[in-house]
Backbone as XML, in Angstrom:
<?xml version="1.0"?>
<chain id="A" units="angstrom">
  <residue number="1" name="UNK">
    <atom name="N" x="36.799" y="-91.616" z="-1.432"/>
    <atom name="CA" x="35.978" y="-92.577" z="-2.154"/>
    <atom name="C" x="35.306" y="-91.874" z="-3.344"/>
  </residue>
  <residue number="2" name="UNK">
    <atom name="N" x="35.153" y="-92.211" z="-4.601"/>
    <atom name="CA" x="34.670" y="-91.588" z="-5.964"/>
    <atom name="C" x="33.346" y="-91.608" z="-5.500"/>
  </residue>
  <residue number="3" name="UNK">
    <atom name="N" x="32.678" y="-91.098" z="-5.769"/>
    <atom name="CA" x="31.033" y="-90.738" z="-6.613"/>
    <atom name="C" x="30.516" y="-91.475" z="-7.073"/>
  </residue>
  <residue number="4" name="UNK">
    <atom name="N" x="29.395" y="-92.039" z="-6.485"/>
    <atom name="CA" x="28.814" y="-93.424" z="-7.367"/>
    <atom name="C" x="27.409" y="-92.751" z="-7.560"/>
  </residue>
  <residue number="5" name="UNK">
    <atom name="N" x="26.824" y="-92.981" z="-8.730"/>
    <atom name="CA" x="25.532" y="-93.277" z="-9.315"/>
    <atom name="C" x="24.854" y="-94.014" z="-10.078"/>
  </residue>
  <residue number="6" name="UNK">
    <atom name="N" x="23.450" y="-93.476" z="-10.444"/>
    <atom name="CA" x="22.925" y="-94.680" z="-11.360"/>
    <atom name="C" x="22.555" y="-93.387" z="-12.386"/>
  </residue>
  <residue number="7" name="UNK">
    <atom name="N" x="21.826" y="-94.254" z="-13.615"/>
    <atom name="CA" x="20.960" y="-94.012" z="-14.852"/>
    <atom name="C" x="19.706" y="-94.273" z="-14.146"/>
  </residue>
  <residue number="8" name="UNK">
    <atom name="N" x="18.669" y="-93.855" z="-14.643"/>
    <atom name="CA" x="16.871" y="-94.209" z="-14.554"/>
    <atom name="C" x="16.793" y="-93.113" z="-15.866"/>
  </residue>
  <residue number="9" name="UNK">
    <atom name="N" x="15.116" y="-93.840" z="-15.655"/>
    <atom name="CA" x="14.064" y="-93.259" z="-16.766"/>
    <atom name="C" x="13.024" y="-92.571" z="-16.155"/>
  </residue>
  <residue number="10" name="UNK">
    <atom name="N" x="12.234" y="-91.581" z="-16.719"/>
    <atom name="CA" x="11.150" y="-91.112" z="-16.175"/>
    <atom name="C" x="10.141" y="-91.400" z="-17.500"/>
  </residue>
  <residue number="11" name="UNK">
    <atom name="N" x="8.989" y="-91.697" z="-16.999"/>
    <atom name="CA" x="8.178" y="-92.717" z="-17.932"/>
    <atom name="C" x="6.571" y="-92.316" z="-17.683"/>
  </residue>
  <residue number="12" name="UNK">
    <atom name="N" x="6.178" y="-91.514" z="-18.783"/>
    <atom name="CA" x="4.525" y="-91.067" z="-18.700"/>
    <atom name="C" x="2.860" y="-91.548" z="-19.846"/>
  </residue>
  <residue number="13" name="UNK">
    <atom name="N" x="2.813" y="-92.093" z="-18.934"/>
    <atom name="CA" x="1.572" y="-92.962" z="-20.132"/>
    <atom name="C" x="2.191" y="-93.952" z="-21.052"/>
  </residue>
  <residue number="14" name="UNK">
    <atom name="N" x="3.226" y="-95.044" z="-20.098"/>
    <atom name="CA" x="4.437" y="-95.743" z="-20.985"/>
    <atom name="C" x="4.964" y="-95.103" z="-22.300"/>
  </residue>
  <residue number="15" name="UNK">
    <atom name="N" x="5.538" y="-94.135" z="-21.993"/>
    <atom name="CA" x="6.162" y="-93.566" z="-23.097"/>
    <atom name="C" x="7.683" y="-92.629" z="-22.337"/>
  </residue>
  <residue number="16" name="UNK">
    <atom name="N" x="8.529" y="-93.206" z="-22.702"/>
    <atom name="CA" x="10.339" y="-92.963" z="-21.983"/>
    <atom name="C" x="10.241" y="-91.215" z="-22.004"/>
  </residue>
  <residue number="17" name="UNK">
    <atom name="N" x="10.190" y="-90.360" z="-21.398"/>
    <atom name="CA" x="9.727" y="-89.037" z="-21.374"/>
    <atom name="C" x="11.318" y="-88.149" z="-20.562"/>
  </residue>
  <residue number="18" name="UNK">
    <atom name="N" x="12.452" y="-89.198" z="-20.181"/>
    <atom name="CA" x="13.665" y="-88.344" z="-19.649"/>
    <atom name="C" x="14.550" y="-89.869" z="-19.341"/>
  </residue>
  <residue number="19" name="UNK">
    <atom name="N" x="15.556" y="-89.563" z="-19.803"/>
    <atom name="CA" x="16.791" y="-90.269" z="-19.353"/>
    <atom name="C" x="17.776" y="-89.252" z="-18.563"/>
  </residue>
  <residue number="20" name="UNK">
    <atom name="N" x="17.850" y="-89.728" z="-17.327"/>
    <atom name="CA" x="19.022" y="-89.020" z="-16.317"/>
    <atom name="C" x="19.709" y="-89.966" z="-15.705"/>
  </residue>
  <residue number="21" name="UNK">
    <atom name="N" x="20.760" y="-89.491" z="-14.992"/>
    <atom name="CA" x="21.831" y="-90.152" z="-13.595"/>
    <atom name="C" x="21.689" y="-89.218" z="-12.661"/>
  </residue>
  <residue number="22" name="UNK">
    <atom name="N" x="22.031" y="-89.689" z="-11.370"/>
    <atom name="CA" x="21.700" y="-89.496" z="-10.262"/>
    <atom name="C" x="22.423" y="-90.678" z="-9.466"/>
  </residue>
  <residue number="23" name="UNK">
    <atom name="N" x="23.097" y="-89.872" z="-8.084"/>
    <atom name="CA" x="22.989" y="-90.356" z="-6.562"/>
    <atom name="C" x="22.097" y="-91.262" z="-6.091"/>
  </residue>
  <residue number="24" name="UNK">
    <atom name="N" x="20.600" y="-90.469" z="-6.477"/>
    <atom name="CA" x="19.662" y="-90.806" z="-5.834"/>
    <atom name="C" x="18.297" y="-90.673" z="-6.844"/>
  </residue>
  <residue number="25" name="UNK">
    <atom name="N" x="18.351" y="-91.754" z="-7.378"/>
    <atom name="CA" x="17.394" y="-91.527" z="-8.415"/>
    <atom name="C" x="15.516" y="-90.958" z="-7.644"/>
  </residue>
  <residue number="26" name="UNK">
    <atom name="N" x="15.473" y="-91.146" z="-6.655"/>
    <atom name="CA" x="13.645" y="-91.042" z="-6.169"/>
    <atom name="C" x="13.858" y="-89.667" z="-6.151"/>
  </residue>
  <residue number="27" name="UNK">
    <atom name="N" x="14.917" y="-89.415" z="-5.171"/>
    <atom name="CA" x="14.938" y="-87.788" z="-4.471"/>
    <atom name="C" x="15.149" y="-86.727" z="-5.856"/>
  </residue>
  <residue number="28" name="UNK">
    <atom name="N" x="15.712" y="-87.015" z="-6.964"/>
    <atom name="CA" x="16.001" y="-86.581" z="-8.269"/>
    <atom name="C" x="14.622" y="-86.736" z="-8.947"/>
  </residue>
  <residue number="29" name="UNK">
    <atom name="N" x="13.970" y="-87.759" z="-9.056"/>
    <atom name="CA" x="12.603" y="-87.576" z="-9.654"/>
    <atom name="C" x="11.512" y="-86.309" z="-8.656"/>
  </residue>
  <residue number="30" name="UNK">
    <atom name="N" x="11.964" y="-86.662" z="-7.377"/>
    <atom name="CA" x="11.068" y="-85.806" z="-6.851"/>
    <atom name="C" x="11.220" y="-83.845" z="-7.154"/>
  </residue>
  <residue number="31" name="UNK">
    <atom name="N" x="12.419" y="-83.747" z="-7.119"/>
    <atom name="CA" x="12.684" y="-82.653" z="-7.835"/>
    <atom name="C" x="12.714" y="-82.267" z="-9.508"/>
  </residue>
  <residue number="32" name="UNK">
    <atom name="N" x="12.073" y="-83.211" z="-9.847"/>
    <atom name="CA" x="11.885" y="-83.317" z="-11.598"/>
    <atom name="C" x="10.070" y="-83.089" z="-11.152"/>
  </residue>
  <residue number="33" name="UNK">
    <atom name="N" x="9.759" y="-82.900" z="-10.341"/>
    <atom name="CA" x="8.463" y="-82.803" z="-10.349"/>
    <atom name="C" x="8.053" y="-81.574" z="-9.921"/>
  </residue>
  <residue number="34" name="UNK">
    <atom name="N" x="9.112" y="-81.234" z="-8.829"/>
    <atom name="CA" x="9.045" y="-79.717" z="-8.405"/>
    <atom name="C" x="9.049" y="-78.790" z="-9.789"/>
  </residue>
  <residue number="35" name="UNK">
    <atom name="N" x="9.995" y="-79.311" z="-10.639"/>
    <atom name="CA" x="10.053" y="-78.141" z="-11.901"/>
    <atom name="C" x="8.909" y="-78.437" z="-13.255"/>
  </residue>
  <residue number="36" name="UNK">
    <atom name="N" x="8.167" y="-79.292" z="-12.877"/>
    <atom name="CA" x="7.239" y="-79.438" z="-13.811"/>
    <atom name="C" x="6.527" y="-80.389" z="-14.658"/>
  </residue>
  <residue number="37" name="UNK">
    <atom name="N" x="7.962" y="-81.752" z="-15.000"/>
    <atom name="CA" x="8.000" y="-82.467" z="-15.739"/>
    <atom name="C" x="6.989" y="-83.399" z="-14.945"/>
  </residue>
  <residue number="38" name="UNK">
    <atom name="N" x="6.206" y="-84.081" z="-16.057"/>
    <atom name="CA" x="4.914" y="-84.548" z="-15.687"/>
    <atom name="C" x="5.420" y="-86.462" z="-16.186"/>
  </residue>
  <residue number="39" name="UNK">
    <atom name="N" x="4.991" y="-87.152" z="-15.152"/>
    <atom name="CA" x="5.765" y="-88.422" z="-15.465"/>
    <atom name="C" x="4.310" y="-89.504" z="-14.357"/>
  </residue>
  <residue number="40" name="UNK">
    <atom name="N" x="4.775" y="-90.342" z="-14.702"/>
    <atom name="CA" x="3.773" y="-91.780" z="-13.497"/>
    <atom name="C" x="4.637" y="-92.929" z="-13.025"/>
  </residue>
  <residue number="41" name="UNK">
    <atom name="N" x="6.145" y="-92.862" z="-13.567"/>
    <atom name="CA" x="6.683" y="-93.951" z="-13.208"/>
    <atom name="C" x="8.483" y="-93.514" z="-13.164"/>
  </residue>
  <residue number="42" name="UNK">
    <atom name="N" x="8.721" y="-94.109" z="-12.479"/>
    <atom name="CA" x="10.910" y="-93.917" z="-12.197"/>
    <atom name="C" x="11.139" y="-95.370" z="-12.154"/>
  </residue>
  <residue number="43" name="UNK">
    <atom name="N" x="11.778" y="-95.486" z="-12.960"/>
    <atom name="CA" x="12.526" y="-96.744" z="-12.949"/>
    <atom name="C" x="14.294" y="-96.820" z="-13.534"/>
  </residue>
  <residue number="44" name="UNK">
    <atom name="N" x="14.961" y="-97.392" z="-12.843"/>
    <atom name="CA" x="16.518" y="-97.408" z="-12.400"/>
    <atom name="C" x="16.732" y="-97.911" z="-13.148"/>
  </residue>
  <residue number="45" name="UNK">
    <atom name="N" x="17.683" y="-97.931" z="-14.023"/>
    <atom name="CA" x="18.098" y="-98.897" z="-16.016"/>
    <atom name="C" x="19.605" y="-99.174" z="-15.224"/>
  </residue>
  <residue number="46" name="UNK">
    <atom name="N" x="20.175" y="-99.073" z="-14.297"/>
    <atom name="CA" x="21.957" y="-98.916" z="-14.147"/>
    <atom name="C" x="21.707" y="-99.421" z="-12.506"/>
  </residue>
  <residue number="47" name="UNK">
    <atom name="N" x="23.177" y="-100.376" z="-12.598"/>
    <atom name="CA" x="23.520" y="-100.707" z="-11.224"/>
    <atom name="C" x="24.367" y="-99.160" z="-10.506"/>
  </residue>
  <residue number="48" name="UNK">
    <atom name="N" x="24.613" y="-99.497" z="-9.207"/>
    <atom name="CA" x="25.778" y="-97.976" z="-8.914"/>
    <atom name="C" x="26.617" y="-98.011" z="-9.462"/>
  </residue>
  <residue number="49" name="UNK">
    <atom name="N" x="27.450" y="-96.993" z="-10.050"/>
    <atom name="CA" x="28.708" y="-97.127" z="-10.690"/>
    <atom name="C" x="29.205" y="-96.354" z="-10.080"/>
  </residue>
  <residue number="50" name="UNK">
    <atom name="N" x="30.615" y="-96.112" z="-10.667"/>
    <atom name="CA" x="31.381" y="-94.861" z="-10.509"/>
    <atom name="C" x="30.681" y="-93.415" z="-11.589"/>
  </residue>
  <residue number="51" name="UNK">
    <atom name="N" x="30.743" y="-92.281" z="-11.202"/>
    <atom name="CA" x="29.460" y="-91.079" z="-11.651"/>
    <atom name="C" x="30.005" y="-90.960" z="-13.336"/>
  </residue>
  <residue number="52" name="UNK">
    <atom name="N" x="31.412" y="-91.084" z="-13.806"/>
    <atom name="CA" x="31.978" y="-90.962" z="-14.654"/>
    <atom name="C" x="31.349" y="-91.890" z="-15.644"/>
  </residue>
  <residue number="53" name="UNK">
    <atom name="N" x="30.935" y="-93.432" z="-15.119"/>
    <atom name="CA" x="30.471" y="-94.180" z="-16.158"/>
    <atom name="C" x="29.036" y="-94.399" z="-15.959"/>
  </residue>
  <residue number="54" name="UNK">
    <atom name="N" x="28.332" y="-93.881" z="-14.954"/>
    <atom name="CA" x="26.857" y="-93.909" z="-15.238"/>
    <atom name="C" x="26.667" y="-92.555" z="-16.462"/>
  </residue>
  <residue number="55" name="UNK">
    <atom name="N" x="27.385" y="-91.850" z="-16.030"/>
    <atom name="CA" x="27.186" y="-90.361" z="-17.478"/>
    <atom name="C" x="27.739" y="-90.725" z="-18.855"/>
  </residue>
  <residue number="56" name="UNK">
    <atom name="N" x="28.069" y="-91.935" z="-18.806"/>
    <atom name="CA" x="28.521" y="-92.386" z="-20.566"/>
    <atom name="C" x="27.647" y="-93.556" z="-20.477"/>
  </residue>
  <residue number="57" name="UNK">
    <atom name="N" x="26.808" y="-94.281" z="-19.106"/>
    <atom name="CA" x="25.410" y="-94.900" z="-19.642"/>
    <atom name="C" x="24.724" y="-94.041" z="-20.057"/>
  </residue>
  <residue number="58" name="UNK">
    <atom name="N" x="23.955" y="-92.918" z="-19.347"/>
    <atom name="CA" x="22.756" y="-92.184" z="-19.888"/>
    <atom name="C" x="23.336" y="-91.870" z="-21.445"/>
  </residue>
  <residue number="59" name="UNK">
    <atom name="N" x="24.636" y="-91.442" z="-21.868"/>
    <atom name="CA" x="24.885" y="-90.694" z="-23.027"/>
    <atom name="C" x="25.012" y="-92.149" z="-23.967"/>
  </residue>
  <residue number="60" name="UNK">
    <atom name="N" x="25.074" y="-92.966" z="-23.616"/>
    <atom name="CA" x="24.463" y="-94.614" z="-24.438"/>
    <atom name="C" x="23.057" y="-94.350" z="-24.399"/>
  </residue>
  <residue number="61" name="UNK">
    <atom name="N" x="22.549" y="-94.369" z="-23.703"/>
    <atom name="CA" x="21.162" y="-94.787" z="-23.385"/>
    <atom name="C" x="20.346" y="-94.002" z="-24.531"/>
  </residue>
  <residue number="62" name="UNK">
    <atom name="N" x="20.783" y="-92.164" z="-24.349"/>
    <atom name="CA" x="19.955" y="-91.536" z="-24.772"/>
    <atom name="C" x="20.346" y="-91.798" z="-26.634"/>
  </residue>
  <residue number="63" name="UNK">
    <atom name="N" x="21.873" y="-91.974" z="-26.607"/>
    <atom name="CA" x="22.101" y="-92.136" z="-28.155"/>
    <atom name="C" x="21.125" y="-93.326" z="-28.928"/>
  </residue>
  <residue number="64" name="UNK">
    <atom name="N" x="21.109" y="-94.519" z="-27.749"/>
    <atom name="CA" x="19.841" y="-95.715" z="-28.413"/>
    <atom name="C" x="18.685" y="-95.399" z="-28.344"/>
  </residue>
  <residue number="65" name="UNK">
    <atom name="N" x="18.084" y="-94.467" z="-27.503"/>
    <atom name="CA" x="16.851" y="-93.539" z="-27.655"/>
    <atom name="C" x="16.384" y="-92.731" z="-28.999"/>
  </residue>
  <residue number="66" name="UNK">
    <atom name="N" x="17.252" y="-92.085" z="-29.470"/>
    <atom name="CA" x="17.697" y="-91.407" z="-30.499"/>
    <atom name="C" x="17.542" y="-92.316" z="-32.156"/>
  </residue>
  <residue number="67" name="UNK">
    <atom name="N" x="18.168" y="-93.284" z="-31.827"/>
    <atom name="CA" x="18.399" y="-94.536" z="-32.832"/>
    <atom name="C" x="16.783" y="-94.775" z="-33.348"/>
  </residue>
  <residue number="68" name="UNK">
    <atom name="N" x="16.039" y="-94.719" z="-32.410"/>
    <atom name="CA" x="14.644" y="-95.453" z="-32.290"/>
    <atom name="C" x="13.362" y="-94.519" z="-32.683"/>
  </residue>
  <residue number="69" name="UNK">
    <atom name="N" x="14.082" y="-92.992" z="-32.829"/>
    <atom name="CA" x="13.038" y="-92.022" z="-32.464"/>
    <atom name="C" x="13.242" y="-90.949" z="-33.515"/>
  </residue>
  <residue number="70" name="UNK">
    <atom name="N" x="13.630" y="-91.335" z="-34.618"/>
    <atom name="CA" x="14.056" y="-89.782" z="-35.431"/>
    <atom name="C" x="15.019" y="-89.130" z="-35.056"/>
  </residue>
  <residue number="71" name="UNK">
    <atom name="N" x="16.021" y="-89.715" z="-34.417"/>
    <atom name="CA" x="16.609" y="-88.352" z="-33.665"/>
    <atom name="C" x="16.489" y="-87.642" z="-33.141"/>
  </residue>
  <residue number="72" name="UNK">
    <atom name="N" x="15.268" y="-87.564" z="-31.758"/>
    <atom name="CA" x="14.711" y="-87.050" z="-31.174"/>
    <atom name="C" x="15.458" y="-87.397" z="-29.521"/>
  </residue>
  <residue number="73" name="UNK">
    <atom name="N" x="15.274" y="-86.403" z="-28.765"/>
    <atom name="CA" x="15.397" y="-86.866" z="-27.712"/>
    <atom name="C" x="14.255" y="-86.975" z="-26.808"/>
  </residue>
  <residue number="74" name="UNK">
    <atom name="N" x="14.258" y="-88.075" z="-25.746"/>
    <atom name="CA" x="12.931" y="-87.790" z="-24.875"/>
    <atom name="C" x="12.487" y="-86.470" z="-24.445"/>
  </residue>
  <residue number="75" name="UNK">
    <atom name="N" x="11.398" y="-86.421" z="-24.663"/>
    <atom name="CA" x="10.292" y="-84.731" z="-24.610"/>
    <atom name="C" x="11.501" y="-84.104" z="-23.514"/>
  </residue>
  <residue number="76" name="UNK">
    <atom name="N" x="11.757" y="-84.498" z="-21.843"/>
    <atom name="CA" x="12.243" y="-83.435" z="-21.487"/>
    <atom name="C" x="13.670" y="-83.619" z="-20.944"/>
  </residue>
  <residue number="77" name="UNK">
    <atom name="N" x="14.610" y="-83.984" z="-22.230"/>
    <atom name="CA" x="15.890" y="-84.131" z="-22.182"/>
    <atom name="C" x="16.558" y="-83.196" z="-23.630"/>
  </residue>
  <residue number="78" name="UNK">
    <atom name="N" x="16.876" y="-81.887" z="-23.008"/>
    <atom name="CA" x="16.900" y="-80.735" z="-23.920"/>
    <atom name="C" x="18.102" y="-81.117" z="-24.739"/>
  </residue>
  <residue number="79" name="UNK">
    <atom name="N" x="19.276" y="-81.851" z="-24.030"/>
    <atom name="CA" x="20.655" y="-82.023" z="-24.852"/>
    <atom name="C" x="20.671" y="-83.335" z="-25.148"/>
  </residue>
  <residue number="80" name="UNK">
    <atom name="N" x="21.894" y="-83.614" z="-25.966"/>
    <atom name="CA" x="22.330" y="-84.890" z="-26.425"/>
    <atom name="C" x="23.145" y="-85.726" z="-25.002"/>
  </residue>
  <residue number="81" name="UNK">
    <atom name="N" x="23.719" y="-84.724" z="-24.124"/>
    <atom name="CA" x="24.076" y="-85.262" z="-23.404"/>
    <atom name="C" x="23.019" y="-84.982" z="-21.745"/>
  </residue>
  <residue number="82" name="UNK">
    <atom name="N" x="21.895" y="-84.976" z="-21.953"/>
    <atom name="CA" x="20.625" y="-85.309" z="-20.762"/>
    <atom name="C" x="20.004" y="-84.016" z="-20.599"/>
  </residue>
</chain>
């Protein structure tokens, strides 16, 4: 059986602060917390997919992020691709 995941956001003082995919988006935020990143909200942008096309949502997602922001990516999404 393929690999299914989703897209979410991590979101601090309403302001979009990380676009990722994930298995398991809570257990993935919770380890986004272990390393530092400072956030108040997770919220899921993607139904389950197959892992192949939730990683060309986030790499949509973050490119319309981008669109909106200078060309910036959210504070702690170091690449173009998350």
């Amino acid at each position: 059986m393929p690999k299914k995941s989703r897209t979410y956001a991590l979101w601090n003082k309403g302001k979009k602060v990380y676009i990722g995919e994930s298995e398991d988006p809570l257990k993935r935020a919770e380890q986004h917390t272990d390393e530092g990143k400072k956030f108040d909200r997770v919220e899921t942008t993607s139904r389950t997919m197959k892992i192949e096309n939730a990683q060309n949502r986030q790499a949509d997602q973050l490119q319309t992020y981008r669109r909106g922001h200078g060309g910036r990516n959210p504070k702690y999404n170091k690449t173009d691709e998350g």
